[in-house]
C-alpha positions in Angstrom: -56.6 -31.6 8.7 -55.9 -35.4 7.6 -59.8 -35.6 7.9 -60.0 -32.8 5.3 -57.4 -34.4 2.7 -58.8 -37.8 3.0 -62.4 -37.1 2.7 -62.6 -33.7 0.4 -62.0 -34.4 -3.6 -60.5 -31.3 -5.4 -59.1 -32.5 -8.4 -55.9 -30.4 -7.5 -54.1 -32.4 -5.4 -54.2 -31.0 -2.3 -57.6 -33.4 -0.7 -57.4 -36.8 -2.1 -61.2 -38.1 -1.3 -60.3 -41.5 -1.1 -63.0 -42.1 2.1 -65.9 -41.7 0.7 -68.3 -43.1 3.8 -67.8 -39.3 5.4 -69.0 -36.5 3.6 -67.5 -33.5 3.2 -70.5 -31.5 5.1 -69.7 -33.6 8.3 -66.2 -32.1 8.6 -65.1 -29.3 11.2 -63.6 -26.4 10.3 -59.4 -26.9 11.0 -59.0 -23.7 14.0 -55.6 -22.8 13.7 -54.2 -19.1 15.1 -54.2 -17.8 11.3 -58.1 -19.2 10.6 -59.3 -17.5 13.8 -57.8 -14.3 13.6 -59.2 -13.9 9.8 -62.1 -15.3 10.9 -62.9 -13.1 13.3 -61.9 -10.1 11.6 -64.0 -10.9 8.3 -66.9 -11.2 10.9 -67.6 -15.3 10.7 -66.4 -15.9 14.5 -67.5 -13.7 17.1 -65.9 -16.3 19.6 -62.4 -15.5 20.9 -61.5 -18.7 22.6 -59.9 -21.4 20.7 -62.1 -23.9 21.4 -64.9 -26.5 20.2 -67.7 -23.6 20.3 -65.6 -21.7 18.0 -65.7 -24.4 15.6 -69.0 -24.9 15.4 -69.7 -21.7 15.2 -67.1 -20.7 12.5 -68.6 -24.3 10.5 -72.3 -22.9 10.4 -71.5 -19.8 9.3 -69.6 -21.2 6.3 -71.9 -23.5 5.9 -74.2 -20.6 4.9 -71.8 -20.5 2.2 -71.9 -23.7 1.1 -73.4 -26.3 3.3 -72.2 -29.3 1.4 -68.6 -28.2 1.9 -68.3 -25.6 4.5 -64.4 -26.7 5.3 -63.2 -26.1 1.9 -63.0 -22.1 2.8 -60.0 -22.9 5.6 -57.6 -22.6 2.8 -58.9 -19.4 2.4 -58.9 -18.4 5.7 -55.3 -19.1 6.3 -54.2 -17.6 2.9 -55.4 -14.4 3.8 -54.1 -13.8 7.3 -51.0 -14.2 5.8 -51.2 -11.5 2.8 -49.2 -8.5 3.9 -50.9 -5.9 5.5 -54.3 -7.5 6.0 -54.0 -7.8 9.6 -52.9 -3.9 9.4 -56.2 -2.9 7.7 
């Protein structure tokens, strides 16, 4: 996640992009419990394990998304796993 902030420029606030020798296409997608389990469910991970595989897999399918910035969509991830009663639906 420190990765993410350090490399990633928003304008927002929230990802500084002060490092600018990595770009933001190299990152790895932050697999947390929330990230998975939305993941999964919205059909981007069909891995279960928590583990490196799953994070390359859940990174090329968002990079089909946006391949310059494939990471920028973990925000999203985590956001909606915790939105009451989407894990219900």
């Amino acid at each position: 996640m420190y990765l993410r902030w350090m490399v990633r420029n928003d304008n927002h606030g929230v990802d500084f992009g002060i490092w600018k020798t990595i770009k933001p296409n190299h990152l790895m997608i932050p697999l947390d419990l929330h990230v998975q389990r939305t993941a999964i469910k919205l059909g981007l991970l069909t891995r279960t394990q928590s583990d490196w595989k799953a994070v390359l897999e859940l990174t090329e399918n968002l990079k089909k998304f946006d391949k310059n910035d494939p990471v920028k969509y973990d925000y999203a991830l985590f956001g909606l796993s915790v939105m009451p009663n989407f894990n219900q639906a």
